[in-house]
Each structure stands twice: as C-alpha cells, then as structure tokens.
Predicted model as a PDB file, atoms N, CA, C, CB and O in Angstrom, pLDDT in the B-factor column:
MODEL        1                                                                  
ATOM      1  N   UNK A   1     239.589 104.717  65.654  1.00 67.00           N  
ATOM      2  CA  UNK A   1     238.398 105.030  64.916  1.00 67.00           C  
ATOM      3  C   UNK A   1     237.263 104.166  65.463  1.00 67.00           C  
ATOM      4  CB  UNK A   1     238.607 104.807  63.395  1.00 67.00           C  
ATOM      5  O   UNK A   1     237.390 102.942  65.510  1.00 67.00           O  
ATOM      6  N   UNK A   2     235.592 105.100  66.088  1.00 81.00           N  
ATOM      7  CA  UNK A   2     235.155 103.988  66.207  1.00 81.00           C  
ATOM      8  C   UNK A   2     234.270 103.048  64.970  1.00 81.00           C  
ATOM      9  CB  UNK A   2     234.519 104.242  67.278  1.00 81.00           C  
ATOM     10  O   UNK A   2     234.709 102.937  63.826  1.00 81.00           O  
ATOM     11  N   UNK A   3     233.182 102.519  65.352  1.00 78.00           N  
ATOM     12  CA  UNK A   3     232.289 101.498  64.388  1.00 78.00           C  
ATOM     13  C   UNK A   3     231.895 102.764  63.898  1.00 78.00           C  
ATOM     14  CB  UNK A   3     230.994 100.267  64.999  1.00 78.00           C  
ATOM     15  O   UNK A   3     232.527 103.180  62.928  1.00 78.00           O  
ATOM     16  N   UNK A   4     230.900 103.537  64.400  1.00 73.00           N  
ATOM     17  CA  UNK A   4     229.899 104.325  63.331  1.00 73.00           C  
ATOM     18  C   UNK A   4     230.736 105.297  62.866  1.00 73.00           C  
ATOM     19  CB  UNK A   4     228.487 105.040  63.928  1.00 73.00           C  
ATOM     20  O   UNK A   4     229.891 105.962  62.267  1.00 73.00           O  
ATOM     21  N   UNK A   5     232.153 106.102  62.623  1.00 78.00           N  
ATOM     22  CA  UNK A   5     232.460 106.439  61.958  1.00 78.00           C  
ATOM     23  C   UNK A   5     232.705 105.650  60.546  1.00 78.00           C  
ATOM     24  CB  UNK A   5     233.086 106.899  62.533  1.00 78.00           C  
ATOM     25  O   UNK A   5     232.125 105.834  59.475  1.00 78.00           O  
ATOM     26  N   UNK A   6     233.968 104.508  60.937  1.00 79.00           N  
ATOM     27  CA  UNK A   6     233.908 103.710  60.153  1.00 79.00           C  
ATOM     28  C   UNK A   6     232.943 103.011  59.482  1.00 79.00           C  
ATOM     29  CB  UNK A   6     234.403 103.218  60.495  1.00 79.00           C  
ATOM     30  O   UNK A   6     233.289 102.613  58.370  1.00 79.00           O  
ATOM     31  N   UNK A   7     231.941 102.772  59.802  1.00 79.00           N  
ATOM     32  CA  UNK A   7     230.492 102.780  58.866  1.00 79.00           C  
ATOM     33  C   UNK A   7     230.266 103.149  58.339  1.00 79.00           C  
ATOM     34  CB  UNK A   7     229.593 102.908  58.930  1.00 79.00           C  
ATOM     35  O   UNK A   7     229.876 102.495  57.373  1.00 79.00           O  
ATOM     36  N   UNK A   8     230.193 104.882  58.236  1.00 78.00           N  
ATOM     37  CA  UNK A   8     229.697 106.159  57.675  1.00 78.00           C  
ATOM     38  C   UNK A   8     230.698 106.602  56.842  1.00 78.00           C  
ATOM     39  CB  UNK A   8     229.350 107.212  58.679  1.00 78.00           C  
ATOM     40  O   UNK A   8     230.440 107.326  55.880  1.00 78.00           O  
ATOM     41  N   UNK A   9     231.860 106.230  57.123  1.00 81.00           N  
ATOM     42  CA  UNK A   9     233.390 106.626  55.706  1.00 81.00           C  
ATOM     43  C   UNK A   9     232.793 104.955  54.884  1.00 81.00           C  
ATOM     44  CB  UNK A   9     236.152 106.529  56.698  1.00 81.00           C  
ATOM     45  O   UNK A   9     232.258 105.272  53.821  1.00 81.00           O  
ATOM     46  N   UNK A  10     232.762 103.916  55.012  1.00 81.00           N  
ATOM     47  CA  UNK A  10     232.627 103.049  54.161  1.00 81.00           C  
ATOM     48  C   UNK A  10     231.052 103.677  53.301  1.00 81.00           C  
ATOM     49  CB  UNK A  10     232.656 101.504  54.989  1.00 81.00           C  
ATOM     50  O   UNK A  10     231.016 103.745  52.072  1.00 81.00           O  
ATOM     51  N   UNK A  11     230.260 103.948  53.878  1.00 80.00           N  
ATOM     52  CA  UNK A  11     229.020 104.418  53.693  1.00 80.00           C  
ATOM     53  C   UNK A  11     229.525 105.271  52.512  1.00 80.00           C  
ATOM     54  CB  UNK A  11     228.273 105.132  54.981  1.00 80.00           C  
ATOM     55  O   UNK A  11     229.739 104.674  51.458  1.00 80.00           O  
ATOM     56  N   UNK A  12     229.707 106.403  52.561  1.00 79.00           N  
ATOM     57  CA  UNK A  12     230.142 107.499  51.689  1.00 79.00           C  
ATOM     58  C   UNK A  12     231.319 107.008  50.827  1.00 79.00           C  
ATOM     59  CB  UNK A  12     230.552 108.766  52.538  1.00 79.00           C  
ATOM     60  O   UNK A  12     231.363 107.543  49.719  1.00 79.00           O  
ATOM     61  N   UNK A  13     232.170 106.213  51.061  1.00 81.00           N  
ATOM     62  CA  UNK A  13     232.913 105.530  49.994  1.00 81.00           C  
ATOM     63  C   UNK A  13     232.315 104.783  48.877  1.00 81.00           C  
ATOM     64  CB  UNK A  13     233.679 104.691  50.552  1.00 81.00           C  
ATOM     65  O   UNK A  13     232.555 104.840  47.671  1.00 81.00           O  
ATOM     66  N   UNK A  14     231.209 103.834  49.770  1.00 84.00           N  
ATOM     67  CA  UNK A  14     230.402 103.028  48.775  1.00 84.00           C  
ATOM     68  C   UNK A  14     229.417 103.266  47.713  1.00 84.00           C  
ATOM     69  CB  UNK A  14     229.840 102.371  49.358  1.00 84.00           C  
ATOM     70  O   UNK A  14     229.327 102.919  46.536  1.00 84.00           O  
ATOM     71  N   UNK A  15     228.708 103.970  48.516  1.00 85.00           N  
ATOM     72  CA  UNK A  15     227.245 104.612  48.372  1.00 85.00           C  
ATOM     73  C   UNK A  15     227.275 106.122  47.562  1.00 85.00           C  
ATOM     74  CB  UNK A  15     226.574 104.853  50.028  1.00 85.00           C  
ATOM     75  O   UNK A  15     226.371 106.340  46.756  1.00 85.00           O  
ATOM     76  N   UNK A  16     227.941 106.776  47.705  1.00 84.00           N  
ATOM     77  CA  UNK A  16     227.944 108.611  47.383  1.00 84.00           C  
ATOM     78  C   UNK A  16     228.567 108.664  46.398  1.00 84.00           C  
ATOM     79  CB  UNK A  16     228.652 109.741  48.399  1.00 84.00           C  
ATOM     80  O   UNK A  16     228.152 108.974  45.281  1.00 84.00           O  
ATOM     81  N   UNK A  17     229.991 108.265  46.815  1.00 85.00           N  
ATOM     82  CA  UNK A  17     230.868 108.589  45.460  1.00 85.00           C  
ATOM     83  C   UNK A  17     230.937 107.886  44.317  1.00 85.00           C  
ATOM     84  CB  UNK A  17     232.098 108.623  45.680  1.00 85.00           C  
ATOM     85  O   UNK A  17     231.821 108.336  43.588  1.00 85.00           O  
ATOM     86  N   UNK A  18     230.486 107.161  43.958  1.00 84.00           N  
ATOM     87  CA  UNK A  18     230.179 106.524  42.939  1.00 84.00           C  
ATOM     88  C   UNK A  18     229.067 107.135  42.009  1.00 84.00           C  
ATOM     89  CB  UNK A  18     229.897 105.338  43.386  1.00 84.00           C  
ATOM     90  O   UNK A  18     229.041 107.264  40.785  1.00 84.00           O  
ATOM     91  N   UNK A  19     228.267 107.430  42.866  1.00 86.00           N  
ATOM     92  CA  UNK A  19     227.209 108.211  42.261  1.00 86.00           C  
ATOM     93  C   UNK A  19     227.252 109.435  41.682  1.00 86.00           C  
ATOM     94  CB  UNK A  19     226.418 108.366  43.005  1.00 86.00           C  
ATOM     95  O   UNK A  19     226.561 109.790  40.727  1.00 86.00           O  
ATOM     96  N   UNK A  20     228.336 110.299  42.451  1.00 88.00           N  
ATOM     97  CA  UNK A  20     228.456 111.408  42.815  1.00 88.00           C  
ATOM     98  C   UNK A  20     228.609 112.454  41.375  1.00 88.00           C  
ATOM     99  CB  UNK A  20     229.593 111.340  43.826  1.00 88.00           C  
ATOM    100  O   UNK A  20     228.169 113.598  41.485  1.00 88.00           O  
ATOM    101  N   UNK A  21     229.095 112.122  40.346  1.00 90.00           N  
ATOM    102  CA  UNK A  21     229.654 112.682  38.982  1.00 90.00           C  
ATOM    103  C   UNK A  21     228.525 112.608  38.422  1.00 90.00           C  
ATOM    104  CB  UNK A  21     230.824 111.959  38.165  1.00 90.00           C  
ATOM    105  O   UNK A  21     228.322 113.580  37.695  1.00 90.00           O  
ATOM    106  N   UNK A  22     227.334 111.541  38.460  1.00 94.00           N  
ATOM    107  CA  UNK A  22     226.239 111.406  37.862  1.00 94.00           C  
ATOM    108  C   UNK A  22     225.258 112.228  38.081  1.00 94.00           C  
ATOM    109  CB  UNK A  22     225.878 110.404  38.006  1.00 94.00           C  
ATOM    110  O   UNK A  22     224.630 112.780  37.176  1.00 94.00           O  
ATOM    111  N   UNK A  23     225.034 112.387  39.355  1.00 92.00           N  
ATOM    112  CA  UNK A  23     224.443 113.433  40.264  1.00 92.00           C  
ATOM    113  C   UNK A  23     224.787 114.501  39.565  1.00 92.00           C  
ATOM    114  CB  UNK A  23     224.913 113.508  41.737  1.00 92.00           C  
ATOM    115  O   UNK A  23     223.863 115.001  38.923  1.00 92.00           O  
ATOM    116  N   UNK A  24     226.312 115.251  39.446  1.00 94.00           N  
ATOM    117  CA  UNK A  24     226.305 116.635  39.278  1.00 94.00           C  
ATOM    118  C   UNK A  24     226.372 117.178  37.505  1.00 94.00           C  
ATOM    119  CB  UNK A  24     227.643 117.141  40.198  1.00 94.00           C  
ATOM    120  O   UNK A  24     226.576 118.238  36.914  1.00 94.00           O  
ATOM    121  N   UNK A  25     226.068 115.754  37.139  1.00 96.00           N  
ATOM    122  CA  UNK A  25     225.768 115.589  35.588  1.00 96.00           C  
ATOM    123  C   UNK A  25     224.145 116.605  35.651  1.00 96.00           C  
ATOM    124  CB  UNK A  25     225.563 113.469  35.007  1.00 96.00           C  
ATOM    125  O   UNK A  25     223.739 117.749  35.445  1.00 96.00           O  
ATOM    126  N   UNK A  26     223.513 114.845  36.214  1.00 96.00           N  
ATOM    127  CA  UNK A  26     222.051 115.168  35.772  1.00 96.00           C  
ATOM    128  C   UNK A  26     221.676 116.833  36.627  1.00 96.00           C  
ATOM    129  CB  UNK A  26     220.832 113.625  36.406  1.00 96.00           C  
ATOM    130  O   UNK A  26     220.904 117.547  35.988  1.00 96.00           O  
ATOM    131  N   UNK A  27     222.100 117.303  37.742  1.00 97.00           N  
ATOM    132  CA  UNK A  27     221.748 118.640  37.669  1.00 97.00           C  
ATOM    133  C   UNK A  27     222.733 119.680  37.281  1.00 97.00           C  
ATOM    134  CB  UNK A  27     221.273 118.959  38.817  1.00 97.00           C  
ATOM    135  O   UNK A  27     222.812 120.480  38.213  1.00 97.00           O  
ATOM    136  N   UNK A  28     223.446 119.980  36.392  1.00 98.00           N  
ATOM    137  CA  UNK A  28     224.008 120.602  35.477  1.00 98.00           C  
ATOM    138  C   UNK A  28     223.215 120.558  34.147  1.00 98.00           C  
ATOM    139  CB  UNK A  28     225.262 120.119  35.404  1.00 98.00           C  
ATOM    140  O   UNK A  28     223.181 121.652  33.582  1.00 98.00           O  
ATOM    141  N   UNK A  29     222.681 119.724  33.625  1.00 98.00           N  
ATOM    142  CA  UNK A  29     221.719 119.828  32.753  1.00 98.00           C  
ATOM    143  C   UNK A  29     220.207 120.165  33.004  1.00 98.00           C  
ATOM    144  CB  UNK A  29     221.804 118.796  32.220  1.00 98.00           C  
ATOM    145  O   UNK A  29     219.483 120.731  32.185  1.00 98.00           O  
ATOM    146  N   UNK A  30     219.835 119.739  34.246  1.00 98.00           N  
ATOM    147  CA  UNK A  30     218.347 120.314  34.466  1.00 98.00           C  
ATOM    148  C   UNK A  30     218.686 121.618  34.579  1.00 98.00           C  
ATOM    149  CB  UNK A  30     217.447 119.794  35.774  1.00 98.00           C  
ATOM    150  O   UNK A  30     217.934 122.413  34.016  1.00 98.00           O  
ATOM    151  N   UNK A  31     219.886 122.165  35.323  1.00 98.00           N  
ATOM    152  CA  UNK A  31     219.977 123.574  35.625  1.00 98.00           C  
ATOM    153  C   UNK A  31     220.107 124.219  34.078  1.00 98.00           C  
ATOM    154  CB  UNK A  31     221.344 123.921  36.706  1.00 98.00           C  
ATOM    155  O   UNK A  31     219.580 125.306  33.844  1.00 98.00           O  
ATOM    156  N   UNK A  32     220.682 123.643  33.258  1.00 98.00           N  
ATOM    157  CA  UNK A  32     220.809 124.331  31.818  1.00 98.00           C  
ATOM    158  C   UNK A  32     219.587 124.172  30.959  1.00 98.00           C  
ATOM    159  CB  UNK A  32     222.021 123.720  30.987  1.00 98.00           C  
ATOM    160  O   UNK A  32     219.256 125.180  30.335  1.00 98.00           O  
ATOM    161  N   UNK A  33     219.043 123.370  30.848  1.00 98.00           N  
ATOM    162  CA  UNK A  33     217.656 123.061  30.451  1.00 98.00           C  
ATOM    163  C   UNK A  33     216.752 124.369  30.690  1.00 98.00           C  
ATOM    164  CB  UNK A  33     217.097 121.777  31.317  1.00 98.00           C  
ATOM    165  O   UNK A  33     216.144 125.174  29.985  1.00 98.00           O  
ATOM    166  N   UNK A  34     216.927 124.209  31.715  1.00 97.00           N  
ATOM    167  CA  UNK A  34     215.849 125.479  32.790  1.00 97.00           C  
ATOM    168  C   UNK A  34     216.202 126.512  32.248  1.00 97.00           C  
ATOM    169  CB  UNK A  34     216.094 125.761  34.605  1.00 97.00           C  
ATOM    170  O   UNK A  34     215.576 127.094  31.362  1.00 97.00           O  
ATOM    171  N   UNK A  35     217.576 126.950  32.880  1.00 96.00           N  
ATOM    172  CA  UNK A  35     218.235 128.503  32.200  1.00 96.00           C  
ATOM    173  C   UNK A  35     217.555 128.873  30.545  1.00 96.00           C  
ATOM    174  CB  UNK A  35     220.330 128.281  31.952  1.00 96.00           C  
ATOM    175  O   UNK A  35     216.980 129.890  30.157  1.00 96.00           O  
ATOM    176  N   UNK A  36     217.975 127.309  29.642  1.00 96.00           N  
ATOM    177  CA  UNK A  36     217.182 127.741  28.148  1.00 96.00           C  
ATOM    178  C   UNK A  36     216.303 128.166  27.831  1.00 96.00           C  
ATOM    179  CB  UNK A  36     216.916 127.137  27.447  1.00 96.00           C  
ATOM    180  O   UNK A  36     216.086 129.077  27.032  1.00 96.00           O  
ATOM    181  N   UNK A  37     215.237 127.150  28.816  1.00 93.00           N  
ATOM    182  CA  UNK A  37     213.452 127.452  28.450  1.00 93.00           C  
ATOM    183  C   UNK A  37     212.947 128.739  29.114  1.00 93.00           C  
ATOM    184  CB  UNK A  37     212.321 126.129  29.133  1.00 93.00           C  
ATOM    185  O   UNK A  37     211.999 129.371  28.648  1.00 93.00           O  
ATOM    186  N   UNK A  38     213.664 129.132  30.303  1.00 92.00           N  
ATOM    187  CA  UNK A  38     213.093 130.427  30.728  1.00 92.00           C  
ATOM    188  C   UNK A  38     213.623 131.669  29.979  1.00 92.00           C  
ATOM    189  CB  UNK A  38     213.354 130.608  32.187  1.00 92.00           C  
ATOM    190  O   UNK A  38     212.845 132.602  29.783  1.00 92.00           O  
ATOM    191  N   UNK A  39     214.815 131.733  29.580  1.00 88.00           N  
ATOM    192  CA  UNK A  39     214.764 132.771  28.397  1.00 88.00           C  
ATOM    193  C   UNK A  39     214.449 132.423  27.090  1.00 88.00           C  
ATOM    194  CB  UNK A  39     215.936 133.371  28.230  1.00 88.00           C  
ATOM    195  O   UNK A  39     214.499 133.504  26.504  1.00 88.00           O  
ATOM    196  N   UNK A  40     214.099 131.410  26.125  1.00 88.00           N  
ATOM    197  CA  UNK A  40     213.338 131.485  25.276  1.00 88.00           C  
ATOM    198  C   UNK A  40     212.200 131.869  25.660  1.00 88.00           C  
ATOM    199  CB  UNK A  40     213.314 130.586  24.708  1.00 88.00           C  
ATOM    200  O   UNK A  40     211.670 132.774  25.017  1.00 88.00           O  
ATOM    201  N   UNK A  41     211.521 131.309  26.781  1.00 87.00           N  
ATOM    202  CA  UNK A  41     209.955 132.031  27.260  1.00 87.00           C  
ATOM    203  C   UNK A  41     209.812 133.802  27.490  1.00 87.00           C  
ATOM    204  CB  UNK A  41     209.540 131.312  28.964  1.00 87.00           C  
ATOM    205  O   UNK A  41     208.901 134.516  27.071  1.00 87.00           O  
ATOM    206  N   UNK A  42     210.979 134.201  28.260  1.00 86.00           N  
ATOM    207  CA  UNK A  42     211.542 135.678  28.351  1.00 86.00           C  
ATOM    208  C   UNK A  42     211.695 136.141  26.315  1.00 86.00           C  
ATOM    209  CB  UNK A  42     213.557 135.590  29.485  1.00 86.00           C  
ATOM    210  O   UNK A  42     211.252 137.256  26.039  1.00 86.00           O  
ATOM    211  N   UNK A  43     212.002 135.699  25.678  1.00 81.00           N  
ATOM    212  CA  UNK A  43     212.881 136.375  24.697  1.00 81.00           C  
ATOM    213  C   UNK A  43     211.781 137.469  23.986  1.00 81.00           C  
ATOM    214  CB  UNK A  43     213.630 135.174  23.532  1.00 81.00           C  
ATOM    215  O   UNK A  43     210.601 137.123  24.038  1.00 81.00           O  
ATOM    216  N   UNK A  44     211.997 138.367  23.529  1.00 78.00           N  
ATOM    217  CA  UNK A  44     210.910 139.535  23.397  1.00 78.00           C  
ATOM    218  C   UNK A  44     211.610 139.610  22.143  1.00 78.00           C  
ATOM    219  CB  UNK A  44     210.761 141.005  24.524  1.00 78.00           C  
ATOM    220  O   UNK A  44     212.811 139.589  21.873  1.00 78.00           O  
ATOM    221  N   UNK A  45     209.904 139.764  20.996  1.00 76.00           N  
ATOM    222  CA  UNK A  45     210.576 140.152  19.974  1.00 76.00           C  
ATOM    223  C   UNK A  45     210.694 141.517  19.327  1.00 76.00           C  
ATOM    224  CB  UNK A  45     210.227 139.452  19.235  1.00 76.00           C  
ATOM    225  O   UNK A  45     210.332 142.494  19.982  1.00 76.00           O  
ATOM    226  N   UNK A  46     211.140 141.665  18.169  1.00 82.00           N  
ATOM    227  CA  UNK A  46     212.172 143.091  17.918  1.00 82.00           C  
ATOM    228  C   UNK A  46     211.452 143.074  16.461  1.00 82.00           C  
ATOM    229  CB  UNK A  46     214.361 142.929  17.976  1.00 82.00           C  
ATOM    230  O   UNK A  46     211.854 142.570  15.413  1.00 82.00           O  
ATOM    231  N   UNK A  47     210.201 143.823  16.751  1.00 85.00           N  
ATOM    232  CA  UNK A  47     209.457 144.174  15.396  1.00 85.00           C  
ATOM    233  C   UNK A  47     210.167 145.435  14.407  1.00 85.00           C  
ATOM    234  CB  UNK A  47     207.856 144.682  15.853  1.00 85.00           C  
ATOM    235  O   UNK A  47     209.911 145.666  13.225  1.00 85.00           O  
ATOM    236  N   UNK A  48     211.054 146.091  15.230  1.00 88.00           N  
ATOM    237  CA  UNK A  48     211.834 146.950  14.637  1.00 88.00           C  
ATOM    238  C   UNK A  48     213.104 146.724  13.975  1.00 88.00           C  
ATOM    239  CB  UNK A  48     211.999 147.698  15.397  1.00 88.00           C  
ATOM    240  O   UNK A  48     213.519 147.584  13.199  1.00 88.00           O  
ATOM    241  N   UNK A  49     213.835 145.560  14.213  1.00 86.00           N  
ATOM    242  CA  UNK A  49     214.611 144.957  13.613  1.00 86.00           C  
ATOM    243  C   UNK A  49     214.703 143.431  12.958  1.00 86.00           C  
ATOM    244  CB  UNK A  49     215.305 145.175  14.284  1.00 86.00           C  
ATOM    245  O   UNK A  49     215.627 142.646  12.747  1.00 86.00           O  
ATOM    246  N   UNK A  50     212.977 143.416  12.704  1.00 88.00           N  
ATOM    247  CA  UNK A  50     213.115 143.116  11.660  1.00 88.00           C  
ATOM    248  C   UNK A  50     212.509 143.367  10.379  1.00 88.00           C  
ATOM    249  CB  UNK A  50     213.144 142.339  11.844  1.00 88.00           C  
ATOM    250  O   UNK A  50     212.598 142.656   9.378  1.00 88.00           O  
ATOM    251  N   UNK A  51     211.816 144.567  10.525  1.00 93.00           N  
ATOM    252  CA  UNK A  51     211.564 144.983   9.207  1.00 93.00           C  
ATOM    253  C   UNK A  51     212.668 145.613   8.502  1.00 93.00           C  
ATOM    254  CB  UNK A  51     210.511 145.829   9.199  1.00 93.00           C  
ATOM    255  O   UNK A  51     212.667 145.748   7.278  1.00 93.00           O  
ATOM    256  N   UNK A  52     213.972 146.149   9.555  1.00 94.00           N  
ATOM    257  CA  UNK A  52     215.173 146.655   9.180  1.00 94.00           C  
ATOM    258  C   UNK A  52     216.048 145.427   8.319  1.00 94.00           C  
ATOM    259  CB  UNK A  52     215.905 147.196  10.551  1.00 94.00           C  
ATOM    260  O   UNK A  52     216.565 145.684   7.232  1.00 94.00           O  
ATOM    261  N   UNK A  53     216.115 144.434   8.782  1.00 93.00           N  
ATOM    262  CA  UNK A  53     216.651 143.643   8.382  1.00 93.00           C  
ATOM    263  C   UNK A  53     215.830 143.011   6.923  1.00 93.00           C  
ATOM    264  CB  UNK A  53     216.875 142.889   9.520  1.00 93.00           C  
ATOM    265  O   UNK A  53     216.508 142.442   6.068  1.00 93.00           O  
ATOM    266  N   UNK A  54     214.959 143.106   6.822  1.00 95.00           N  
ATOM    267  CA  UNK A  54     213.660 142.639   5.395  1.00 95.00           C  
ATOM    268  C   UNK A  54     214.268 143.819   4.238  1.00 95.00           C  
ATOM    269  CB  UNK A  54     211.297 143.117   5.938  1.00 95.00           C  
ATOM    270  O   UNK A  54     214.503 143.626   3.045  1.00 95.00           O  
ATOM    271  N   UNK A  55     214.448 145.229   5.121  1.00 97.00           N  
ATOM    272  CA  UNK A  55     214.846 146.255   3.936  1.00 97.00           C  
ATOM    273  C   UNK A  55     216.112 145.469   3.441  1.00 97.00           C  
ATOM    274  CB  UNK A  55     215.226 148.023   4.470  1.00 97.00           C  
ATOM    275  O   UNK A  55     216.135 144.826   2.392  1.00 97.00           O  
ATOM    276  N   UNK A  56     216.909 145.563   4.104  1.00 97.00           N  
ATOM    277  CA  UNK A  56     217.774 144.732   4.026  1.00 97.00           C  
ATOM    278  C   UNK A  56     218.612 144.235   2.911  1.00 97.00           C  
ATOM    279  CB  UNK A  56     217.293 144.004   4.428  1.00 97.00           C  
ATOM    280  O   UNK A  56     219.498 144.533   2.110  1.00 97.00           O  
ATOM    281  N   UNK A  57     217.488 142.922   3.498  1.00 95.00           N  
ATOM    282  CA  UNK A  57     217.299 141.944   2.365  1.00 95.00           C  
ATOM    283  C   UNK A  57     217.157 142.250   0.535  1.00 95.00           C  
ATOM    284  CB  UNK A  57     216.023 141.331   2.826  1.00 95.00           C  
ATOM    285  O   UNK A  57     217.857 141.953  -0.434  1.00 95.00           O  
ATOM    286  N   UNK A  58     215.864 142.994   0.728  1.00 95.00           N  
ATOM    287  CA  UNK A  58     215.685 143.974  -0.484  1.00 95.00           C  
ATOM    288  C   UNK A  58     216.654 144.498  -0.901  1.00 95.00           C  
ATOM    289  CB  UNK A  58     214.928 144.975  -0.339  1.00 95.00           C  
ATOM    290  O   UNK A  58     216.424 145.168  -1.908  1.00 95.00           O  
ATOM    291  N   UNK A  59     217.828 144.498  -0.519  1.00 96.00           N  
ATOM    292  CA  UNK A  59     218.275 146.070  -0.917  1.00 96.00           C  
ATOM    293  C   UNK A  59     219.626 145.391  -1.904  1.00 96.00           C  
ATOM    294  CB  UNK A  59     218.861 147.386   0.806  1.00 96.00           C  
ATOM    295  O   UNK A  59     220.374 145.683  -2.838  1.00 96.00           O  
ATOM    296  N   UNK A  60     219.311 144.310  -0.957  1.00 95.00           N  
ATOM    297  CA  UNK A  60     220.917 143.040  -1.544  1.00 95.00           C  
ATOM    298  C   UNK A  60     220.047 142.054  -2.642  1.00 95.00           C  
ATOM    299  CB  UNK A  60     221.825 141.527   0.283  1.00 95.00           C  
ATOM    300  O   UNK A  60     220.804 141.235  -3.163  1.00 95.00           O  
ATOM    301  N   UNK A  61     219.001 141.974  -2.989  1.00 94.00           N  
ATOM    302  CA  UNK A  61     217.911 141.274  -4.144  1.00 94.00           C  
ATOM    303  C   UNK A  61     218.595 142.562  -4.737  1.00 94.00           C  
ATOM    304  CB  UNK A  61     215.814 141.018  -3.941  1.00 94.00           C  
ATOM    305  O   UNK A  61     219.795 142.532  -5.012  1.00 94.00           O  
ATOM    306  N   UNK A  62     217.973 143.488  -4.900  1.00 94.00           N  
ATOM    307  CA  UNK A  62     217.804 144.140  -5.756  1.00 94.00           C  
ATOM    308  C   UNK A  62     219.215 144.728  -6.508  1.00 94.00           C  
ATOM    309  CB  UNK A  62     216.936 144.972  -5.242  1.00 94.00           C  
ATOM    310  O   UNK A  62     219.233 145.016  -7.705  1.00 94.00           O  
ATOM    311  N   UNK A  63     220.715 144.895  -5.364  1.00 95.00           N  
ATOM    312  CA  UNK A  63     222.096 145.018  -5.696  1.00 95.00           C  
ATOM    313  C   UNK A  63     222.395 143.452  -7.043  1.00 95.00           C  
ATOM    314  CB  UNK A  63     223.119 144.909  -3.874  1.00 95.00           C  
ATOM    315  O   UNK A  63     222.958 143.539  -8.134  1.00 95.00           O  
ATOM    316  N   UNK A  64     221.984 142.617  -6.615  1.00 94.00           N  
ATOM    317  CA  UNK A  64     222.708 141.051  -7.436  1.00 94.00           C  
ATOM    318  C   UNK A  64     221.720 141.164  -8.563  1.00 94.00           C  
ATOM    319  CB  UNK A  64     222.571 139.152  -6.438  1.00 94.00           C  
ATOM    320  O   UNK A  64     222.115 140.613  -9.591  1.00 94.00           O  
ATOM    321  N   UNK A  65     220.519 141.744  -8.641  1.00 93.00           N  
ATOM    322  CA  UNK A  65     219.548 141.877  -9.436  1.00 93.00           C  
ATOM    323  C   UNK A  65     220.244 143.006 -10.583  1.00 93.00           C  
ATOM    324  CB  UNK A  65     218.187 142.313  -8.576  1.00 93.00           C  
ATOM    325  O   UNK A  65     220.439 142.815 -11.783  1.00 93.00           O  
ATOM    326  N   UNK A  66     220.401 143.662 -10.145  1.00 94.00           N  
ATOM    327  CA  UNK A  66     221.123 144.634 -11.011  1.00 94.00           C  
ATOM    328  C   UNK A  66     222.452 144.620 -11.854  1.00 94.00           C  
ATOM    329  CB  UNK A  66     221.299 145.510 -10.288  1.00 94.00           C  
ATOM    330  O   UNK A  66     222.690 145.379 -12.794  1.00 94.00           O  
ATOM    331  N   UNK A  67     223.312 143.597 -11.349  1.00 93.00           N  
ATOM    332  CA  UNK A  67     224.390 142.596 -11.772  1.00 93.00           C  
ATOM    333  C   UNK A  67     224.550 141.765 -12.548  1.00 93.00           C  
ATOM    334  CB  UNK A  67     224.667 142.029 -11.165  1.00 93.00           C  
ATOM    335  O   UNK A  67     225.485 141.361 -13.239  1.00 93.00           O  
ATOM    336  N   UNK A  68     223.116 141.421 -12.322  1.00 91.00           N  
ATOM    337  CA  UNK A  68     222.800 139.876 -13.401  1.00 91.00           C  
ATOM    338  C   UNK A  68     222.768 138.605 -12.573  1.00 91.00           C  
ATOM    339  CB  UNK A  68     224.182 139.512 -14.668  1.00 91.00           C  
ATOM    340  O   UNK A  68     223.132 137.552 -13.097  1.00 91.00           O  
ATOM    341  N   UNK A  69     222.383 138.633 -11.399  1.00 91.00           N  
ATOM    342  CA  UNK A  69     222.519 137.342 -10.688  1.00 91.00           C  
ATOM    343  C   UNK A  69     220.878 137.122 -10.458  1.00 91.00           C  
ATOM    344  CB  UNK A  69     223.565 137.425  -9.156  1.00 91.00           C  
ATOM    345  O   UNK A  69     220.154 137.922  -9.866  1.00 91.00           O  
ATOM    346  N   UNK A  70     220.476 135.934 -11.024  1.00 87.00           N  
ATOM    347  CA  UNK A  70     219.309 135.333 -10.997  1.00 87.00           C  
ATOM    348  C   UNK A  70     219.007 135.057  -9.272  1.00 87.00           C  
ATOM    349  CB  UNK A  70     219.408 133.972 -11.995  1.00 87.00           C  
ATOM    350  O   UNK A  70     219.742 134.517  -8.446  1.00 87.00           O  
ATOM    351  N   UNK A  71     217.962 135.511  -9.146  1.00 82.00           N  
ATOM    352  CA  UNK A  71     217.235 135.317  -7.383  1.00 82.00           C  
ATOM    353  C   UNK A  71     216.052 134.505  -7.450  1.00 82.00           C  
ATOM    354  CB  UNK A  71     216.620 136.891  -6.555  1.00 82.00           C  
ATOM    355  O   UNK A  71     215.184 135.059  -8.123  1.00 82.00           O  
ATOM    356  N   UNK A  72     215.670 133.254  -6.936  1.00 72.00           N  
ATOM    357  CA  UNK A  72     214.442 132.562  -6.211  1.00 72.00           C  
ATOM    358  C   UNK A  72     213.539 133.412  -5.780  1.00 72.00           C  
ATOM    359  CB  UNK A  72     214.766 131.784  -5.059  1.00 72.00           C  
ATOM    360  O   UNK A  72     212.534 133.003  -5.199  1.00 72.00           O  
TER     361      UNK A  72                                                      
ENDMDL                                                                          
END                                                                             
C-alpha cells in the first residue's frame, strides 16, 4: 500500500465516517421539510367538500337535537 492511499483510507476513516450518519440525518430532514412545505403550498382547497361536510354537520346537530342531547 502506498503513503497517499494510506492517507486517504485514514482520511475517510477519520474525517467522513464519523460524520457520515449526521450528514444523512440533516438531509433526510431538509429533504422532508421541503417535500412538506411544497405541498402544503400546492394543497388546493375543496370548496365543494366543504360545504358537504357543514351539511353534514347540521344534519348530526339536528339528529342528537332531536334525541335530547344538548349542543354548544
């Protein structure tokens, strides 16, 4: 083996791998970070489901209402 291999394996023994888990930490989370904020920024909303879902709502007030269950 010569010197500058052996340099360059101590190098990467010393220097890289140690680091190396931290590294694929911190970009595993920037990459997920990212992925989040660009589809919350993407996310489109659904004016049609949710006035469906408001009937809904109403429809289950007004079922417990009819029962006798007191509603806020």
């Amino acid at each position: 083996m010569t010197k500058a291999t052996e340099t360059a394996r101590l190098f990467v023994q010393e220097e890289i791998l140690p680091v190396l888990p931290w590294w694929a930490l911190v970009s595993f989370g920037a990459y997920s970070l990212g992925n989040i904020g660009y589809h919350v920024y993407r996310f489109r909303d659904c004016e049609d489901a949710y006035h469906e879902l408001m009937a809904e709502i109403q429809i289950a007030k007004d079922d417990l209402k009819a029962k006798g269950v007191t509603i806020d």
